[in-house]
N, C-alpha and C positions, 0 to 999 in steps of 0.2 A: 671382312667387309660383309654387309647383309645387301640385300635387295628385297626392295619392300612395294605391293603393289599400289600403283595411284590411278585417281581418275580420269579418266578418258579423257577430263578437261584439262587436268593438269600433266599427262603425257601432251597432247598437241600445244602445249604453251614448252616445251621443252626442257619442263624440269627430267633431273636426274632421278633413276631410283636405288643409284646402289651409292653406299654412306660405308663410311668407314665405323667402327663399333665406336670408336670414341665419340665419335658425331651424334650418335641416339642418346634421348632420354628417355623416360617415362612419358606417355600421352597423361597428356590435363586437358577435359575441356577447355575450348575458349570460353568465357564470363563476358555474354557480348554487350553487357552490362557498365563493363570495367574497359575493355578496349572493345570496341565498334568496327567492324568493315574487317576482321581476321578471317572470315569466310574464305574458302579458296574461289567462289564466284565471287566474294565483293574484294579482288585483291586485282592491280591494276593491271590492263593490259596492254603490250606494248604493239602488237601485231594490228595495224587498222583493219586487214578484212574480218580478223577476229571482234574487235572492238566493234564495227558496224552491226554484228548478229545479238550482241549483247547491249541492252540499255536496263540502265539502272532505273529503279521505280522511283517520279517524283510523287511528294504526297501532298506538300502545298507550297505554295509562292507566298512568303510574306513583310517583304517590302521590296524597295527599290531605291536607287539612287543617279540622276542624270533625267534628261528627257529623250522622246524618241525610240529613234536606232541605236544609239550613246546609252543606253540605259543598261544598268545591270542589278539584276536581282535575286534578291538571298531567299534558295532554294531548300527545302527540308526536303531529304529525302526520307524511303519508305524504312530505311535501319537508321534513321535519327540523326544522320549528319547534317549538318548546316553548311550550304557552301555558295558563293555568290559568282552568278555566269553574266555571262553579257546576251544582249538582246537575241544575236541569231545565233547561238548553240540552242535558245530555248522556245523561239518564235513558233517552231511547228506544235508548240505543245497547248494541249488542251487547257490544262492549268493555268495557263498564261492570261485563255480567253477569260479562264473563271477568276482568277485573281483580276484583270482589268475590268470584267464587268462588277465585283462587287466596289472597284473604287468610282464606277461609272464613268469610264473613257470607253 
């Protein structure tokens, strides 16, 4: 068995550090090109106080679908994902103001 050291982010999300030898490979960078969000900060978290300390960067808001409160909108994040939330996960955000004042509501 080896033990290998990890980051202080990924100790308190309670990954393991000791692997059996047949478990290791060779490091390869990630190609964040080819897969997207393999960061060990863009990798999901299940702890909520942890989650609260952490938000992900939006880059733009660009569309919607629904009215109101009912609405939900496809979000680009700042590593290039595309993903569509509903109205109050993304109401507090500034983007939201700038995306609805360029459609002028």
């Amino acid at each position: 068995s080896y033990e290998i050291e990890l980051s202080a982010h990924l100790k308190s999300r309670g990954i393991h550090n000791v692997f059996h030898a047949s478990l290791l490979r060779i490091h390869e960078p990630n190609d964040d090109r080819l897969f997207p969000g393999r960061m060990d900060t863009q990798v999901i978290i299940s702890d909520e106080e942890a989650m609260a300390d952490l938000e992900w960067a939006v880059d733009k808001i660009i569309s919607h679908k629904g009215k109101g409160r009912n609405s939900t909108f496809e979000v680009v994040w700042k590593a290039g994902d595309h993903t569509w939330l509903p109205y109050h996960e993304i109401s507090h955000l500034a983007t939201l103001k700038t995306y609805l004042d360029a459609l002028g509501i």
